[in-house]
C-alpha positions, -999 to +999 in steps of 0.1 A: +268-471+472+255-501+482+281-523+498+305-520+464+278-515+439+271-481+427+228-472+425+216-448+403+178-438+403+161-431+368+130-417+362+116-428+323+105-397+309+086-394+274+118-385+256+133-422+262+105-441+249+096-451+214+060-450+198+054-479+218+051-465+254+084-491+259+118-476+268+135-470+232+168-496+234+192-469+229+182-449+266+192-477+286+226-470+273+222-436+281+209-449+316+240-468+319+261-442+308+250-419+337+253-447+368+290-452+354+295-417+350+281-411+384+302-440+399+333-428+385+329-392+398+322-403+435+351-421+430+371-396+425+382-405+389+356-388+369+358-369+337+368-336+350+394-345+375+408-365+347+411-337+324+424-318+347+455-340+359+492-330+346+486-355+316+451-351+306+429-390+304+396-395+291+373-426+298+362-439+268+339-469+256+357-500+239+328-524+240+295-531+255+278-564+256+242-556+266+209-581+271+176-570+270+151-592+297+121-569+301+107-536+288+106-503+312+076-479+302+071-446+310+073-430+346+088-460+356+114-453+383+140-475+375+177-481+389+214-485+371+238-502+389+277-503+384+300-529+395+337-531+390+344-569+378+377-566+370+409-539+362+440-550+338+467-524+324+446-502+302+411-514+310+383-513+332+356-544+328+326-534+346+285-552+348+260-527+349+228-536+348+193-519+350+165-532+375+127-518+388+117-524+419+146-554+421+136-570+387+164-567+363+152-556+332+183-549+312+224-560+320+254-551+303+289-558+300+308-532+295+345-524+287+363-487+294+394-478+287+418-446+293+430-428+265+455-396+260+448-364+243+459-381+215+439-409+214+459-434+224+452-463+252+467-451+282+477-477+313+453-471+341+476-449+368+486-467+401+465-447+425+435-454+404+441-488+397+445-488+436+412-472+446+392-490+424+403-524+428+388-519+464+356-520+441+363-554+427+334-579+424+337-614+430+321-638+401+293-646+421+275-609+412+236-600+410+245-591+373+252-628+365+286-647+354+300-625+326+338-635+314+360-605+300 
């Protein structure tokens, strides 16, 4: 952690490029995917100590918003970074955003939900709303003014 933003290194490895040399678009999703991942478990609040609670919750992706600035090649030693921008009863609005070497290269706005075993949207419990509205960016964030 970095004051409240969550940093992630990532190394580009062969698998995550395209014919190119470039960074295929899809991997910095996957990049994405493991800085919030990452986040959320040191947290507290991550996948398996979700499944494991009396009623089982799963994080789940409702929508991502993502922009594209400048290619990562391979090798490249890159950084995701997670910030919480905003919590509401069900939801979870966070701005990720990849960077190398302080150059952001890719950012995203991303949307996460709780859901049940059954699928359903779940309302984000107390204690978790608690602990991660600690993590609550002001507007005025690295990842640029995003509105949710």
């Amino acid at each position: 952690m970095e004051d409240r933003t969550h940093v992630f290194p990532v190394r580009v490895y062969y698998e995550d490029t395209d014919f190119s040399g470039f960074v295929y678009h899809a991997s910095y999703l996957k990049f994405i995917e493991r800085g919030r991942s990452e986040f959320l478990r040191i947290c507290g609040i991550g996948h398996r100590e979700l499944l494991n609670a009396t009623e089982p919750l799963f994080w789940t992706v409702r929508k991502i918003e993502i922009t594209y600035l400048r290619p990562a090649r391979i090798e490249d030693a890159l950084t995701a970074c997670t910030q919480v921008a905003g919590i509401t009863g069900a939801r979870m609005f966070l701005d990720q955003w990849i960077e190398r070497g302080g150059e952001m290269l890719t950012q995203a706005a991303v949307e996460v939900c709780l859901i049940g075993a059954a699928g359903r949207p779940r309302r984000v419990p107390g204690a978790i709303r608690k602990q991660m509205e600690f993590y609550v960016q002001s507007a005025n964030n690295p990842a640029g003014d995003q509105e949710h």
